[in-house]
Backbone bond lengths (Angstrom), bond angles and torsions (degrees), N, CA, C in turn:
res aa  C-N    CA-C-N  psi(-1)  N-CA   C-N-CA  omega(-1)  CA-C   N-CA-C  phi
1 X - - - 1.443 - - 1.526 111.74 -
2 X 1.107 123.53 6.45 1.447 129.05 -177.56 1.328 116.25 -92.82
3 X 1.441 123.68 128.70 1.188 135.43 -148.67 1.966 102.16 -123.33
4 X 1.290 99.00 153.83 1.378 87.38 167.04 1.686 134.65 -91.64
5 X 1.250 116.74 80.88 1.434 108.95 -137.27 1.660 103.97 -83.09
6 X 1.202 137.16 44.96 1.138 165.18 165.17 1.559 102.35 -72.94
7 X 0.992 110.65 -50.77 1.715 125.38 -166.91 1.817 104.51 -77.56
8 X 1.388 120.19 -8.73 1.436 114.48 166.92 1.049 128.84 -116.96
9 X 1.400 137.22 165.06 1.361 144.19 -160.53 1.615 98.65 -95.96
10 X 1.522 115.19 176.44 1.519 129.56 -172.99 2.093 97.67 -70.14
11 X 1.095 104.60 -34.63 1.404 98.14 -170.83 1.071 112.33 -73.48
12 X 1.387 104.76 -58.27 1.962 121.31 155.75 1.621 105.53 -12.05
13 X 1.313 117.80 -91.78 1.402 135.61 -175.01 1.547 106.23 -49.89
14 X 1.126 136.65 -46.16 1.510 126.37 170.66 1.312 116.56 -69.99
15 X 1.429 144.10 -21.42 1.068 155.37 138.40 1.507 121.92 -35.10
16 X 1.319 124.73 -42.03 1.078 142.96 -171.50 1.438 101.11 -108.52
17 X 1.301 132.65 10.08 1.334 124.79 156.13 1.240 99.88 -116.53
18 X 1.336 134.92 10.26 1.473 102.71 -159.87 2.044 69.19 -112.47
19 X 1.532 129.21 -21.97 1.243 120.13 169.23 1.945 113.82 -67.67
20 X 1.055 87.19 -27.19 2.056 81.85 -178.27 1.887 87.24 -80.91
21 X 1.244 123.54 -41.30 1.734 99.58 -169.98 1.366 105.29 -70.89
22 X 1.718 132.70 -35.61 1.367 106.69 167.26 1.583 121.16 -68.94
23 X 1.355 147.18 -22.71 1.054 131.75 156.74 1.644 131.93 -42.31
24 X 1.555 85.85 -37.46 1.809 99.42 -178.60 1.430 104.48 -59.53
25 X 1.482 123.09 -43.09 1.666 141.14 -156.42 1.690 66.73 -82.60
26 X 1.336 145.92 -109.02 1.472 137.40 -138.55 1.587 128.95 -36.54
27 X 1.631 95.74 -22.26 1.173 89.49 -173.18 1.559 109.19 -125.74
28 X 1.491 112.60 10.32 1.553 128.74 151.26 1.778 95.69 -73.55
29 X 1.133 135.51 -43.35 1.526 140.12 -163.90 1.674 95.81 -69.23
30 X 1.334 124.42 -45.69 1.220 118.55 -153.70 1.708 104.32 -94.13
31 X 1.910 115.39 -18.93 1.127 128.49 161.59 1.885 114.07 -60.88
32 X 1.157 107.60 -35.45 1.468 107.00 159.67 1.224 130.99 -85.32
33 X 1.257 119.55 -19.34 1.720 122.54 166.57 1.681 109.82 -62.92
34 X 1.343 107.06 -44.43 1.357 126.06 -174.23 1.456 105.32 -58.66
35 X 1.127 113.85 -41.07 1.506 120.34 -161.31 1.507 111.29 -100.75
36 X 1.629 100.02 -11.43 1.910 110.68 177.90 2.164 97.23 -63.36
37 X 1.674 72.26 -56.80 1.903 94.48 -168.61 1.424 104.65 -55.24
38 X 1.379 118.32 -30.22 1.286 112.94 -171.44 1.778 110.99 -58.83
39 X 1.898 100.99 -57.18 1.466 123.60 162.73 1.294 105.06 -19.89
40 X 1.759 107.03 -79.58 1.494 113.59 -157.35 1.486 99.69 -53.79
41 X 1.042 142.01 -52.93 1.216 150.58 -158.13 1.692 109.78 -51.26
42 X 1.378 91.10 -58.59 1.680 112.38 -176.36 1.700 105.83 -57.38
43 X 1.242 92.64 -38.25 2.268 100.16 -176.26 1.302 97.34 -55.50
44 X 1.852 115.03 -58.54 1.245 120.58 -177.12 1.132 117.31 -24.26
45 X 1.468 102.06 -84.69 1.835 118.63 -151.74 2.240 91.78 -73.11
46 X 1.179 96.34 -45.94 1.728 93.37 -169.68 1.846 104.54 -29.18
47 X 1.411 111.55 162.00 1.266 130.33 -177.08 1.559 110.97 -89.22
48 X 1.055 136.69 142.34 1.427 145.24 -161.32 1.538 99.83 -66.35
49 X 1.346 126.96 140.12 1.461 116.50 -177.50 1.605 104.06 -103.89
50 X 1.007 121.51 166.98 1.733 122.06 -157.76 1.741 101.86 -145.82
């Protein structure tokens, strides 16, 4: 995935980070959905603690 980023301008390159930091936020969001359901899931089935 590494690019030669030599070949773009300052706007270019801030543009293109401000698209990789919203990707990061979508798929940090969906790393916590994943891991909510995982929780709920685990409370579910787990055995009652005493």
């Amino acid at each position: 995935m590494r690019e030669d980023l030599d070949l773009y301008g300052i706007a270019e390159l801030e543009e293109r980070l401000d698209i990789l930091a919203s990707e990061a936020a979508r798929v940090q969001a969906q790393i916590d959905r994943k891991r909510a359901g995982r929780a709920a899931a685990d409370a579910l089935f787990s055995s009652p603690s005493n």
